[in-house]
KEBAMI-983874 format. One record per residue (C-alpha): x, y, z. Coordinates in steps of 0.2 Angstrom, whole numbers, plus 5000, padded with zeros to 4 digits. Layout:
residues N
XYZ...
This chain:
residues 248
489652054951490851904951491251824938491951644936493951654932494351604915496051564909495751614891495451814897497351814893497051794876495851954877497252054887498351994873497352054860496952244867498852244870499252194852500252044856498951904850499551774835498351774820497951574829497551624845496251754840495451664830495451544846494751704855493351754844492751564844492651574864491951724862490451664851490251514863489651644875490851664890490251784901491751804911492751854893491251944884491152064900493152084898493252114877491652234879492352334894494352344887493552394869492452524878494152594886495152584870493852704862494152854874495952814881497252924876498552814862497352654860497552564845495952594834494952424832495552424814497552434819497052274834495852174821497352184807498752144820497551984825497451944808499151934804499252094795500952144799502552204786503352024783502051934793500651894781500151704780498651704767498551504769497751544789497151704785495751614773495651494784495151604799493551704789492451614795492851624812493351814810491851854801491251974812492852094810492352134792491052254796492352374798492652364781490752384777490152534789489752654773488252774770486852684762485452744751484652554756484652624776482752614780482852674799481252774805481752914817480752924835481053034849481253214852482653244842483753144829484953244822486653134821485752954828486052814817486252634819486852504806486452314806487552194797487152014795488551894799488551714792489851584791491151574776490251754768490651924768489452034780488252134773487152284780485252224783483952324772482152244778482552034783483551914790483751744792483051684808484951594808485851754806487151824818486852024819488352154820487952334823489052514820488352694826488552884826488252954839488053134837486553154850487353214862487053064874488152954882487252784882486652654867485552534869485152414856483952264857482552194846480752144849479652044839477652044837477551934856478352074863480051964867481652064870483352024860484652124868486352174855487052304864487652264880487452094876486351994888486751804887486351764907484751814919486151834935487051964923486752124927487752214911488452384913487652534901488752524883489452704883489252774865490552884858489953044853491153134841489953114826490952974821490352794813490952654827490752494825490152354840491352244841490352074843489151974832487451904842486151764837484651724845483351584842481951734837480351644839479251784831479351834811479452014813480752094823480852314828482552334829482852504841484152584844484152694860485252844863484952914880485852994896485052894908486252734913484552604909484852414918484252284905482852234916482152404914482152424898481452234896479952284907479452454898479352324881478252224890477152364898476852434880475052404870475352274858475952334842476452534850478252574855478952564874479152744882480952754883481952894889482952954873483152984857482752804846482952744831481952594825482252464809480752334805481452174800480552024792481351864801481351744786481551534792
């Protein structure tokens, strides 16, 4: 698919190649929260490839060189003044076992499948989601993926069967995104992106899909509405699934 050119995808080559200032990404993650498909599809892919090419710097190492954390570089004034707009980034900080986890397992098998949800809002910490959110919030995800499958899928749907899609991202109808590939060392990875939608429901079944089959969105969207109201969609996989309260 073609996507419009942009002229800030030099700030995402910039930030993968660990040559960004601390003001230009927190320029970046702004464009990147206005929803440019054209640099969305660029972060996602390049972060897809960091996570399984040889000598990439670990998203940690690129969200503190960002930042400004760098031996004689530190400048706390902007630092604090990008947390906000960095908000996002602090999940890494945050992806720790929890006894307030409350996924129910689905599928025929799932040993090693687990999917975090962290809550983003502006000028707070993030914090991992136990059984609400705010119909305002901004959701952040890590896995481990020891499942054996090479795909995750993650999307929500509320009680009028409406799809809210996480993981790939889905922001256009044109878009046709590619399958997020999951990493499947055992390992806890975070998503590197923070997603809102105006939820029109008060409940929302948050699933998380692990599966080898390389599902288009539209698929996926169309086994959600071909399920009774009230069951889960047949999905190909092994899922996980977290019932949220969508509170206004």
């Amino acid at each position: 698919m073609t996507r419009p050119p942009c002229p800030k995808t030099r700030l995402v080559d910039a930030h993968f190649a660990g040559r960004i200032s601390a003001a230009e990404e927190a320029e970046m993650r702004r464009h990147l929260l206005e929803g440019c498909p054209t640099c969305h599809f660029r972060y996602t892919r390049l972060a897809m490839v960091a996570k399984v090419q040889p000598g990439a710097a670990p998203a940690r190492e690129r969200i503190a060189a960002g930042l400004g954390f760098k031996e004689g570089t530190r400048s706390w004034p902007m630092l604090f003044g990008l947390a906000a707009a960095c908000a996002v980034l602090l999940i890494a900080f945050l992806v720790r076992r929890s006894d307030g986890d409350r996924f129910a397992a689905r599928g025929p098998s799932v040993a090693g499948g687990e999917v975090r949800i962290f809550r983003i809002r502006p000028g707070a910490a993030s914090e991992p989601v136990v059984d609400r959110i705010a119909a305002s919030d901004e959701l952040a995800f890590a896995y481990r993926n020891g499942t054996g499958k090479r795909h995750l899928f993650i999307f929500g749907v509320d009680e009028h069967q409406h799809a809210y899609w996480f993981s790939p991202a889905w922001r256009s109808a044109s878009e046709v995104p590619a399958a997020p590939v999951a990493v499947g060392d055992g390992a806890l990875h975070e998503i590197e992106d923070a997603i809102g939608h105006p939820y029109d429901g008060a409940k929302l079944d948050v699933y998380g899909l692990f599966s080898d089959r390389p599902w288009q969105v539209q698929e996926l969207e169309a086994a959600v509405k071909a399920a009774p109201p009230g069951a889960a969609p047949s999905l190909d996989g092994v899922v996980v699934i977290q019932h949220l309260e969508v509170t206004r």
